[in-house]
N, C-alpha and C positions, 0 to 999 in steps of 0.2 A: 706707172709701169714703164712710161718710157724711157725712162733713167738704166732702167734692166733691158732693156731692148738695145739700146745703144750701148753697155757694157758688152753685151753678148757679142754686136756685132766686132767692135772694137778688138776685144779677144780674140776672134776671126779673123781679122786683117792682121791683127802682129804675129799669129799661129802664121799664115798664110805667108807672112815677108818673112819667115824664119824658116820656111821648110815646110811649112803643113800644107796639108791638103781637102777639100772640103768635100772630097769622095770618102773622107772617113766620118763623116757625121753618118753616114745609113751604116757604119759600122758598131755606133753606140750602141750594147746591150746592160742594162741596170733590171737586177731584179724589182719586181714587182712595179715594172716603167706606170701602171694606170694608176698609180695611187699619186703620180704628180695632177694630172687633169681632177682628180677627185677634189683635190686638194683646191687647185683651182674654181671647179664646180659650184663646192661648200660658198665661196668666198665671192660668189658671183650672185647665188640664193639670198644670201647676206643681206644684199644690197635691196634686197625684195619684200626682207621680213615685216612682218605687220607690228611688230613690236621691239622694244630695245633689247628686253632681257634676250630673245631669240635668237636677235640678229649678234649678239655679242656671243653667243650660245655657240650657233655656227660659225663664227670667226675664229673663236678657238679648236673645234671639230677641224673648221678646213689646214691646222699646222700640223695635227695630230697625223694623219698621211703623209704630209713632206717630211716629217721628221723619222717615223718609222720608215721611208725609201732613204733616206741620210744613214740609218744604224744599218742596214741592212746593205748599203753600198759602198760603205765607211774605207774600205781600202783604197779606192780611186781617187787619185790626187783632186784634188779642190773639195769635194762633197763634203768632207766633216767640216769643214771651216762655214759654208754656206750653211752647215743643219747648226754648227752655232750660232750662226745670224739670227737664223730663224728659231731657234729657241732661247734667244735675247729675244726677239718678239714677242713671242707666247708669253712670254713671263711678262714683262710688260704689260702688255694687252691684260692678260688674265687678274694682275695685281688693283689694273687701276680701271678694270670696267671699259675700257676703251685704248688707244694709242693715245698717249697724253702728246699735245702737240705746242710749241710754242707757237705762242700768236704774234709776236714779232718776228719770228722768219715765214711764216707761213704769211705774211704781210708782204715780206722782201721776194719771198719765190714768187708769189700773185701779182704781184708790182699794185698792191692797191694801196692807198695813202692810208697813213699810222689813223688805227682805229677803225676802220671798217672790217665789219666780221668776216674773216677769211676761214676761217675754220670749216673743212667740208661736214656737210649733215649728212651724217653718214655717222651707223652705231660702232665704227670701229673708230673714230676718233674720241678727244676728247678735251680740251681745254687743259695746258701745264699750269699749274699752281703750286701752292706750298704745301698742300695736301697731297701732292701725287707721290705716289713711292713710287723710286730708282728713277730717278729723271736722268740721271745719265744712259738711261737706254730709250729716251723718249724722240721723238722727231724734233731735232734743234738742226736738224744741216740745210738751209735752203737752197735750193738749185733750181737752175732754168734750163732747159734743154729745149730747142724748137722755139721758145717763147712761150713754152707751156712750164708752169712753173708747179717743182712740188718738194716737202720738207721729209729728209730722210733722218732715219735713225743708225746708230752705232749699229745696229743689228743687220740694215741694210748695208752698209758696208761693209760687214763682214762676211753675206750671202753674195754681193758682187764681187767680191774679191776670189770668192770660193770658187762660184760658178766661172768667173773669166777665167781661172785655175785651170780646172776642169775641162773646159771647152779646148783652151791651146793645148791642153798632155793629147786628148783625144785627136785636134786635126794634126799633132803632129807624130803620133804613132808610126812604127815603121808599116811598109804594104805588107798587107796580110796574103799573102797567097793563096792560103785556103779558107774558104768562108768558115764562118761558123755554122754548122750543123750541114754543110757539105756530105754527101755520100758518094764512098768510091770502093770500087770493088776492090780488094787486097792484091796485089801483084804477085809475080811466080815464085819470087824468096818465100812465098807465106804457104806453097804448095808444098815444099821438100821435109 
């Protein structure tokens, strides 16, 4: 997730040298905003489950929230390109029981020597083979950020792309005047 942390900020700074402003993030409203943390929640339970079928159960549960706030907020620049990312994952995941991962970049993100099991144990991964269907949506991009090393999929590029989208239309919106849900009494035109 730190790869999405630094996108975000990233988007931030070039919003920010362009015009924006970061008094407009407490300006964000997307319907149904708690179905992102749910979503999150799901995928953090995951990590807890006593069993594989479960914890793969919930990993697909936790896209089903991000993807329903994606249709549901669909006209804001970046979100539908990021709810495709993210439903390049779902299908992935869902197809092959896990995130099928290649074990040669997941070697090169970890920096550990060819052949040492890099693969996180964890039921949302799961080893690329020749048996995986749609490997071109699987984790083959290895990257290192901080020196922490992790292997991203087409789908995650496409959820950074959306969300860094997203973030700059929002910081650089023009100033709102009047809040949202603002209350003001009518003036004296509104009397005659």
């Amino acid at each position: 997730m730190l790869w999405l942390v630094t996108v975000l900020f990233l988007s931030m700074a070039i919003a920010i040298l362009r015009g924006g402003r970061l008094s407009n993030l407490g300006d964000i409203h997307l319907r149904l905003w708690w179905l992102l943390p749910l979503g999150f929640a799901l995928q953090i339970a995951a990590r807890y489950a006593p069993s594989s079928e479960l914890g793969v159960t919930l990993i697909l549960l936790s896209y089903l929230p991000l993807i329903i706030l994606v249709l549901l907020n669909k006209e804001r620049p970046g979100l539908w390109l990021a709810g495709f990312g993210v439903l390049m994952n779902f299908s992935v995941i869902a197809l092959n029981g896990g995130m099928p991962v290649l074990a040669e970049a997941a070697e090169v993100a970890s920096g550990f020597a060819p052949g040492d099991p890099v693969i996180a144990e964890s039921y949302k991964h799961v080893v690329l083979n020749r048996d995986s269907l749609m490997p071109f949506l699987a984790d083959v991009i290895p990257i290192r950020v901080l020196n922490i090393g992790q292997v991203l999929s087409l789908g995650d590029v496409f959820l950074a792309f959306g969300l860094g989208r997203f973030i700059e239309f929002e910081l650089r919106r023009p100033v709102r005047w009047f809040k949202r849900g603002a209350r003001a009494e009518a003036g004296s035109a509104s009397r005659l």
